[in-house]
Rosetta silent file (secondary structure, phi, psi, omega in degrees, C-alpha in Angstrom):
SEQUENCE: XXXXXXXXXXXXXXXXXXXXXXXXXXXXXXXXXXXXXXXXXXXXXXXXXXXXXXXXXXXXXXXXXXXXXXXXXXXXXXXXXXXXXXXXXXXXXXXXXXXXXXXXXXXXXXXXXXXXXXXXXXXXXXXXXXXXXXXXXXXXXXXXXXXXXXXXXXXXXXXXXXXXXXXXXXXXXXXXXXXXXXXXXXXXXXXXXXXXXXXXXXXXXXXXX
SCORE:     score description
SCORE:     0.000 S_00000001
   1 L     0.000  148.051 -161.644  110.839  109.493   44.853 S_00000001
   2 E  -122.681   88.354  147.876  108.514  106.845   46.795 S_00000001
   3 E   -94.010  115.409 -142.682  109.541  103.428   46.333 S_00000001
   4 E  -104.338  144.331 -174.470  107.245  100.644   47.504 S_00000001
   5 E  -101.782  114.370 -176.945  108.772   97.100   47.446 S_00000001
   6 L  -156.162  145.001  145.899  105.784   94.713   47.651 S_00000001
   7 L  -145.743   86.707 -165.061  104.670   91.011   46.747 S_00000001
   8 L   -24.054   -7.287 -161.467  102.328   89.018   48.454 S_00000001
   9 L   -97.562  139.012  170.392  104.303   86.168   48.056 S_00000001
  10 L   -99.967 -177.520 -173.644  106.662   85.735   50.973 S_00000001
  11 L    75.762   11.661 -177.827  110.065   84.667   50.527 S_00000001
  12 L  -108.990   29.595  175.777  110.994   86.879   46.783 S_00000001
  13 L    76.040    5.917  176.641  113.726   88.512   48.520 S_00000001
  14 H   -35.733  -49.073  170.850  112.047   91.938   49.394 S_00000001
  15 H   -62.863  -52.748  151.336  113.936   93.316   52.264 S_00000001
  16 H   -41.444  -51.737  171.466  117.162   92.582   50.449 S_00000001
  17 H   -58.444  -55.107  163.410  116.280   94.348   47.549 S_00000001
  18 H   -63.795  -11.361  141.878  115.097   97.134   49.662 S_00000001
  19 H   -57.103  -33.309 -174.281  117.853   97.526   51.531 S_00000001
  20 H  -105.930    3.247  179.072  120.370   97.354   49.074 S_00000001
  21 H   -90.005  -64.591 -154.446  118.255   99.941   46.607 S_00000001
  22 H   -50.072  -29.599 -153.759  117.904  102.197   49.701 S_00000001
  23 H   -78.941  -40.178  170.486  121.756  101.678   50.475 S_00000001
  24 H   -55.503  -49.478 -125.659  122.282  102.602   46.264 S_00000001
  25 H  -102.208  -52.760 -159.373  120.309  105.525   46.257 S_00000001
  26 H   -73.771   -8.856  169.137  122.168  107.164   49.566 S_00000001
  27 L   -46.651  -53.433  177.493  125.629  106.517   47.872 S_00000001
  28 L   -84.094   42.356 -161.365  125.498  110.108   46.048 S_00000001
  29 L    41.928   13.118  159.457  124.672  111.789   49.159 S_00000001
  30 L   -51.127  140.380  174.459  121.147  111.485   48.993 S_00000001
  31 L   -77.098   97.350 -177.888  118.884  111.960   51.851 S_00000001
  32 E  -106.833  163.660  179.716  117.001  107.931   52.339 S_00000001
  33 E  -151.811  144.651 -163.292  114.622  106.645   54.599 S_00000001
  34 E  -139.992  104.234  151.993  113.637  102.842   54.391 S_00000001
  35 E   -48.911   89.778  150.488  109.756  102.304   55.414 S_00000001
  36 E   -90.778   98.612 -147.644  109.829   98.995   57.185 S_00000001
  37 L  -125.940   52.061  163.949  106.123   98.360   56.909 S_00000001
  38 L  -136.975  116.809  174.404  106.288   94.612   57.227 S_00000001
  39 L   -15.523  -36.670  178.940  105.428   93.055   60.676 S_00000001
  40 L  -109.339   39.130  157.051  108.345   90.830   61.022 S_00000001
  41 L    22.883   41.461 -162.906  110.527   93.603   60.676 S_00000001
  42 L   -68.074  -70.933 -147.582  113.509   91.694   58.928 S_00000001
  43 H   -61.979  -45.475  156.454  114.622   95.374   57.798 S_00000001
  44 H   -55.692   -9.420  155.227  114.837   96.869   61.248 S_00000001
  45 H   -80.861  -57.098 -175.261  116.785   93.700   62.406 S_00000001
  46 H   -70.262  -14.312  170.293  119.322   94.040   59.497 S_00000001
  47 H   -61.063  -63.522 -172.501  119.317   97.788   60.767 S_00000001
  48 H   -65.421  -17.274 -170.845  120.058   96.387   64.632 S_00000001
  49 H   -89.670  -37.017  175.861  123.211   93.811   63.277 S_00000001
  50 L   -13.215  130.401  168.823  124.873   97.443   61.859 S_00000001
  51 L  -125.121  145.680 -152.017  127.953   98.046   63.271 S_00000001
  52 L    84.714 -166.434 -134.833  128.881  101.943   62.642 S_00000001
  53 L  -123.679   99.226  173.038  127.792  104.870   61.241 S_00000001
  54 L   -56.018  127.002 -173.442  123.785  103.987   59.292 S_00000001
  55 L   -75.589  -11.238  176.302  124.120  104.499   55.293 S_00000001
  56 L  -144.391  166.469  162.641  120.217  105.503   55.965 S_00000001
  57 E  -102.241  159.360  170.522  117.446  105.902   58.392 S_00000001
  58 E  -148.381  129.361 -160.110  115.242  103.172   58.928 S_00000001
  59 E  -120.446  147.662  146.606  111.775  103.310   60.767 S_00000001
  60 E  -101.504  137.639 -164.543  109.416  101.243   61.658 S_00000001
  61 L  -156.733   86.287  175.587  105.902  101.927   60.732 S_00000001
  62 L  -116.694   89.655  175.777  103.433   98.506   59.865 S_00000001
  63 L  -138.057 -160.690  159.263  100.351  100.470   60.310 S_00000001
  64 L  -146.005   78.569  160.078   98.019  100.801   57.081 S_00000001
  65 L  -139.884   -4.566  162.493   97.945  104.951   57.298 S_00000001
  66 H   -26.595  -48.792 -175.149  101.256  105.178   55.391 S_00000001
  67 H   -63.421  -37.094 -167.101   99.677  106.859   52.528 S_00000001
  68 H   -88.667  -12.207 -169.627   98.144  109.753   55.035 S_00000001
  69 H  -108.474  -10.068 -142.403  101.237  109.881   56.812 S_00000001
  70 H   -85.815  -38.072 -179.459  104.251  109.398   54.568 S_00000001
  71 H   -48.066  -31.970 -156.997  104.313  113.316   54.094 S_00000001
  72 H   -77.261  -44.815 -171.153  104.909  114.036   57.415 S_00000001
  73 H   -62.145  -34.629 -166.693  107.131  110.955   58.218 S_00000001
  74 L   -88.050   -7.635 -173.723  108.900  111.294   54.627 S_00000001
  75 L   -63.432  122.306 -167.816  109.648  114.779   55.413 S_00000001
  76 L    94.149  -47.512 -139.254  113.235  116.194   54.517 S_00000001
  77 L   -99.137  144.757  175.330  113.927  113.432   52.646 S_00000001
  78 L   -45.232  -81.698  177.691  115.251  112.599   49.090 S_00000001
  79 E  -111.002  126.977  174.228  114.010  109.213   48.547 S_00000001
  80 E  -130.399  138.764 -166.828  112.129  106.869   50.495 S_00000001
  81 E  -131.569  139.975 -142.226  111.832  103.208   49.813 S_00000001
  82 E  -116.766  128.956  148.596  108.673  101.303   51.509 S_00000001
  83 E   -98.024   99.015 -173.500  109.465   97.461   52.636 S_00000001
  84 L   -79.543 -173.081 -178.774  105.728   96.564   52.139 S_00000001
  85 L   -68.453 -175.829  166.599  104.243   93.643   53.719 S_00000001
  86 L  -115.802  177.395  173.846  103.871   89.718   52.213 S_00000001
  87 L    82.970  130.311  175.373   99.991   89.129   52.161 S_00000001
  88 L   -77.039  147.117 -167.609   97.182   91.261   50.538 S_00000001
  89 L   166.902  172.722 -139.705   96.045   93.613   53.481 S_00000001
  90 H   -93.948  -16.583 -178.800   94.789   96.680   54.215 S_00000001
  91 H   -77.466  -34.043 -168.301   98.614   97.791   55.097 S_00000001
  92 H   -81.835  -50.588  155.239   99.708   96.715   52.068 S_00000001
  93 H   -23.819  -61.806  174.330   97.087   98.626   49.920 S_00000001
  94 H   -47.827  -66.965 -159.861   98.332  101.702   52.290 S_00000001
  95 H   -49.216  -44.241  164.630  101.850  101.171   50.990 S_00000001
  96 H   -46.275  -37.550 -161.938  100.678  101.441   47.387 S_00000001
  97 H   -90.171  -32.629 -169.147   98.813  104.065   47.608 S_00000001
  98 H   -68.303  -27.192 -167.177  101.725  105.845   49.304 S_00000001
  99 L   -69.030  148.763  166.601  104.220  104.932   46.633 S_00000001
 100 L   -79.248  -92.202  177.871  105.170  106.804   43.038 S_00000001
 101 L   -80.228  139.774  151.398  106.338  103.282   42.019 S_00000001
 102 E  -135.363  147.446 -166.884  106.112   99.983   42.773 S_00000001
 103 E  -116.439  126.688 -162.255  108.604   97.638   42.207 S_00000001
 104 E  -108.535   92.682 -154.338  107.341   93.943   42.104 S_00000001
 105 E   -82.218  167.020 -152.799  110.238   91.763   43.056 S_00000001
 106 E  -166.277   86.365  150.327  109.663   88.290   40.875 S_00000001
 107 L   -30.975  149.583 -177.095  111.379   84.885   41.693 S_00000001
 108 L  -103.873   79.120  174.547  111.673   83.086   38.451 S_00000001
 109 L  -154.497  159.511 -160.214  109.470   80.120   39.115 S_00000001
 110 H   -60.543  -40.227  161.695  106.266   79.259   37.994 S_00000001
 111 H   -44.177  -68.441  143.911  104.904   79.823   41.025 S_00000001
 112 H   -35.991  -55.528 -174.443  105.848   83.286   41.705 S_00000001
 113 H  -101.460    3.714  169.344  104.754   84.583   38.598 S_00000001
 114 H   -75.167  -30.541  174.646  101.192   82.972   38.948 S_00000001
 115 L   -88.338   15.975  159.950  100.833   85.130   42.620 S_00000001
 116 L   -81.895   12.373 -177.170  102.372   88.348   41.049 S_00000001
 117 H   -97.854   -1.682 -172.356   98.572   88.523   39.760 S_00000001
 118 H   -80.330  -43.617  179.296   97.408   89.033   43.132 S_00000001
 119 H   -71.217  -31.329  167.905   99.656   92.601   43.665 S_00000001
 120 H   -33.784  -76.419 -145.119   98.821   93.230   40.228 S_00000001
 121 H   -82.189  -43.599  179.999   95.096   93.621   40.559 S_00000001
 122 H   -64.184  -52.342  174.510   95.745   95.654   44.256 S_00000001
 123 H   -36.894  -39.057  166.371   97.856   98.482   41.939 S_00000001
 124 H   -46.588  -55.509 -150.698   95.047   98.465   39.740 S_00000001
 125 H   -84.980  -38.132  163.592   92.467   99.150   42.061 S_00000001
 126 H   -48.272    5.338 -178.236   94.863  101.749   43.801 S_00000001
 127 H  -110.840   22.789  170.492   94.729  103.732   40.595 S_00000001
 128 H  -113.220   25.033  162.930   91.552  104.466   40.687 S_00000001
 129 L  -112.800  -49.091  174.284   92.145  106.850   43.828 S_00000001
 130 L  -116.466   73.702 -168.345   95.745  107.949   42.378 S_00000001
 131 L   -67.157  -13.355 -179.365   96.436  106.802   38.513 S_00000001
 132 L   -80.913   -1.671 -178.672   99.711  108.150   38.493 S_00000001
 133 L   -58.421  121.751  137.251  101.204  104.855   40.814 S_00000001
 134 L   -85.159  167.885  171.220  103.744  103.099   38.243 S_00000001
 135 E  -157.480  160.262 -175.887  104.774   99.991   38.598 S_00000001
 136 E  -159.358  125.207  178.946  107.545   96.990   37.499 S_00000001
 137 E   -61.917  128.667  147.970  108.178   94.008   37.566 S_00000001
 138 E  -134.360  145.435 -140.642  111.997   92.753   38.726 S_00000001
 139 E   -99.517  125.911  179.326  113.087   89.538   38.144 S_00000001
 140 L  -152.630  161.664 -143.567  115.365   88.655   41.466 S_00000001
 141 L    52.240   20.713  173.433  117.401   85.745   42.828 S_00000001
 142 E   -24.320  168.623 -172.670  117.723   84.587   39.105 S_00000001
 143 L  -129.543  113.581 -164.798  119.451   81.180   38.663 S_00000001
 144 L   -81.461 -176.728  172.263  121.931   81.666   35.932 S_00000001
 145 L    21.244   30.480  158.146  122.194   79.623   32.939 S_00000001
 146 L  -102.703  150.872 -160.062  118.772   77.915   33.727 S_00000001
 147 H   -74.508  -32.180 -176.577  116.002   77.917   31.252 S_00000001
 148 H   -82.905   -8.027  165.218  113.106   79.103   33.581 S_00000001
 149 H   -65.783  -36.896  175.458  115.805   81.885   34.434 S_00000001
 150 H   -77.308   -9.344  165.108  115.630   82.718   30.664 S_00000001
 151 L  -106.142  -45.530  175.565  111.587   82.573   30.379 S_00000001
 152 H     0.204  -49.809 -154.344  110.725   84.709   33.105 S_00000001
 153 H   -83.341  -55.035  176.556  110.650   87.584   31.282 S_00000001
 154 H   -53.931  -69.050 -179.177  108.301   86.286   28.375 S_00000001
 155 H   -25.423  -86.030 -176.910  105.980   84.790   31.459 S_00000001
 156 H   -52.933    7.443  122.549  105.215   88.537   33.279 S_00000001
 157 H   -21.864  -42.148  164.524  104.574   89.826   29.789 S_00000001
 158 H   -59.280    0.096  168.515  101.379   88.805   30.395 S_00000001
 159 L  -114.260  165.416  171.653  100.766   91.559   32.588 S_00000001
 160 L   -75.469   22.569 -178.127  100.110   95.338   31.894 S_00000001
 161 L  -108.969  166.918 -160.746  103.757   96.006   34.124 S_00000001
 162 E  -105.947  152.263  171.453  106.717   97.097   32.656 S_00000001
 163 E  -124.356  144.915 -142.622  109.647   94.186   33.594 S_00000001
 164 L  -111.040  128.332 -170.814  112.771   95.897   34.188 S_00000001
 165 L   -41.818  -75.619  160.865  115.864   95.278   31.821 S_00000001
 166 L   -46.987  143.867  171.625  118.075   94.681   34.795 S_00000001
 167 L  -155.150  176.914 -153.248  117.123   91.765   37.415 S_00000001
 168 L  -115.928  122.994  158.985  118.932   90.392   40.480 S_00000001
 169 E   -83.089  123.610 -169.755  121.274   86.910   40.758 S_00000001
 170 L   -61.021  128.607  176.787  120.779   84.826   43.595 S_00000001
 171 L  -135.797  140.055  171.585  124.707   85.293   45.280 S_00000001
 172 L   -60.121    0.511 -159.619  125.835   84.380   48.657 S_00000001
 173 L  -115.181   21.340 -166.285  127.101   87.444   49.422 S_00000001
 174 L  -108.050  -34.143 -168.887  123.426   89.169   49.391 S_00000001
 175 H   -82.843  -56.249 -164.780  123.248   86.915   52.897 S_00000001
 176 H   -87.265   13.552  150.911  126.389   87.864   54.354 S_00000001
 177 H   -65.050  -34.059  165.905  125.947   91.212   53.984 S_00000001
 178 H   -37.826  -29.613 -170.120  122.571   90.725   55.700 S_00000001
 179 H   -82.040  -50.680 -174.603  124.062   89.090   58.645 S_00000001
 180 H   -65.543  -38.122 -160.872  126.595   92.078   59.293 S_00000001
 181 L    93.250   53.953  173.615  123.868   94.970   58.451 S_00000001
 182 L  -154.389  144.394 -168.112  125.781   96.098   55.653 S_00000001
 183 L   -81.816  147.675 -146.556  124.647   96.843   52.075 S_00000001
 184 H   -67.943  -30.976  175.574  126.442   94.138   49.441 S_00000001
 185 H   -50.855  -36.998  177.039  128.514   97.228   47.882 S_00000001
 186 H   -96.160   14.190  144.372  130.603   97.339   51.275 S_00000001
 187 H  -120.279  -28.563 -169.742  131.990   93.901   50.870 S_00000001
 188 L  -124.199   79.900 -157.360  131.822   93.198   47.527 S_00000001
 189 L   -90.339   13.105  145.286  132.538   96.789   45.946 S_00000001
 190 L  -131.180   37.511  132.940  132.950   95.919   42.429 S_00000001
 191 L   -10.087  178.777  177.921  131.427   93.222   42.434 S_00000001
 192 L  -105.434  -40.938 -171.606  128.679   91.328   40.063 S_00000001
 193 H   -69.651  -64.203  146.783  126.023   91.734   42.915 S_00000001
 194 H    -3.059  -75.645 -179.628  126.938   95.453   42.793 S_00000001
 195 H   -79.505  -19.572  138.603  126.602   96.205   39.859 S_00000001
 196 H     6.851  -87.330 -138.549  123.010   94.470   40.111 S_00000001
 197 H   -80.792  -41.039  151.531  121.565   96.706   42.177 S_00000001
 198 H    -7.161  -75.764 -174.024  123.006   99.539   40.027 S_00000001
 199 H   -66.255  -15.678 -168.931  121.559   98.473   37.357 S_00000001
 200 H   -86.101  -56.963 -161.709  118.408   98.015   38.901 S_00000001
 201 H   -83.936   -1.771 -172.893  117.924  101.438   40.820 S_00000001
 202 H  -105.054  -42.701  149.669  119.346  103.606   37.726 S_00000001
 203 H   -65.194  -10.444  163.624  116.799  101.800   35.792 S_00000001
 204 H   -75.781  -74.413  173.618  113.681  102.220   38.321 S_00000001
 205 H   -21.830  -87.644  179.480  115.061  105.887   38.635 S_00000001
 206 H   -32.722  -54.481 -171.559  114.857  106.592   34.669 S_00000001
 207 H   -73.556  -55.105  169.423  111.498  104.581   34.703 S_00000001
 208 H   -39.396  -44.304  169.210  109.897  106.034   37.494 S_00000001
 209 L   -62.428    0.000    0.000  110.248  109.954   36.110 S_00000001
């Protein structure tokens, strides 16, 4: 499975999600590979703070030939999850096109879900070279017990994407795992944040087939 993590919007938590997806997936002995295909290379930095034995590989590749390349690079591997870029570009397109799924990470602010129409509209127009690309909306860094946490959901309805059951709660501990280079399951291993990203990748998984 090819999962591309993309928003145009910078700032929705992308690299975190992809990290901690990639770090879920490779849990059951799966073979992962985490596509850093964003310029400022946050995921290959959180790669470099690692102390130990890597729960994944992680490459860098912000070129926009992913799609022509991903067999070869992607090779061996179970799953591979794509950190796309922020900003519509020609790299970003590439990532889409490379992708089964894309999962469209979604701040809950007003803001947010008026520029998820921008990623929107590139998935479209990648499906008219590959129509099988899925895609979903997840609602991450929620705010609990806030009302615009609780409309979200209704808002991206308004698009032709599926919004994903599961979403992500903004938690401190999504940072300091970031800082060590360690995926939030190896400090907080039953955790609430945990069981997140669980819920998230078992539901992508399921959605995605």
């Amino acid at each position: 499975m090819i999962i591309g993590v993309l928003n145009q919007k910078g700032g929705v938590g992308k690299t975190t999600l992809s990290v901690n997806l990639a770090a879920c997936l490779a849990r059951d002995g799966s073979r992962v590979l985490l596509i850093d295909a964003d310029p400022q290379g946050s995921a290959l930095d959180w790669a470099a703070a690692r102390q130990g034995e890597p729960l994944f590989s992680v490459v860098g590749f912000p070129r926009p030939s992913i799609h022509k390349e991903i067999g070869q690079i992607g090779q061996g591997y179970d799953h591979i999850v794509i950190d796309g870029p922020p900003r519509v570009t020609d790299l970003a397109r590439s990532a889409i096109m490379a992708a089964d799924v894309v999962l469209i990470p979604v701040q809950p602010s007003p803001y947010d879900i008026w520029a998820a129409e921008e990623v929107v509209k590139l998935i479209d127009e990648a499906r008219i070279y590959k129509d099988s690309i899925k895609s979903a909306f997840v609602v991450n860094r929620k705010i609990t017990n806030t009302a615009i946490g609780r409309d979200v959901r209704e808002a991206l309805a308004a698009y032709p994407v599926h919004v994903l059951n599961a979403a992500v709660t903004q938690r401190v501990v999504f940072a300091e795992a970031a800082a060590q280079g360690q995926a939030v399951f190896e400090i907080d291993h039953n955790g609430p944040a945990t069981a997140e990203i669980q819920a998230v990748a078992a539901e992508l998984m399921e959605y995605a087939k």
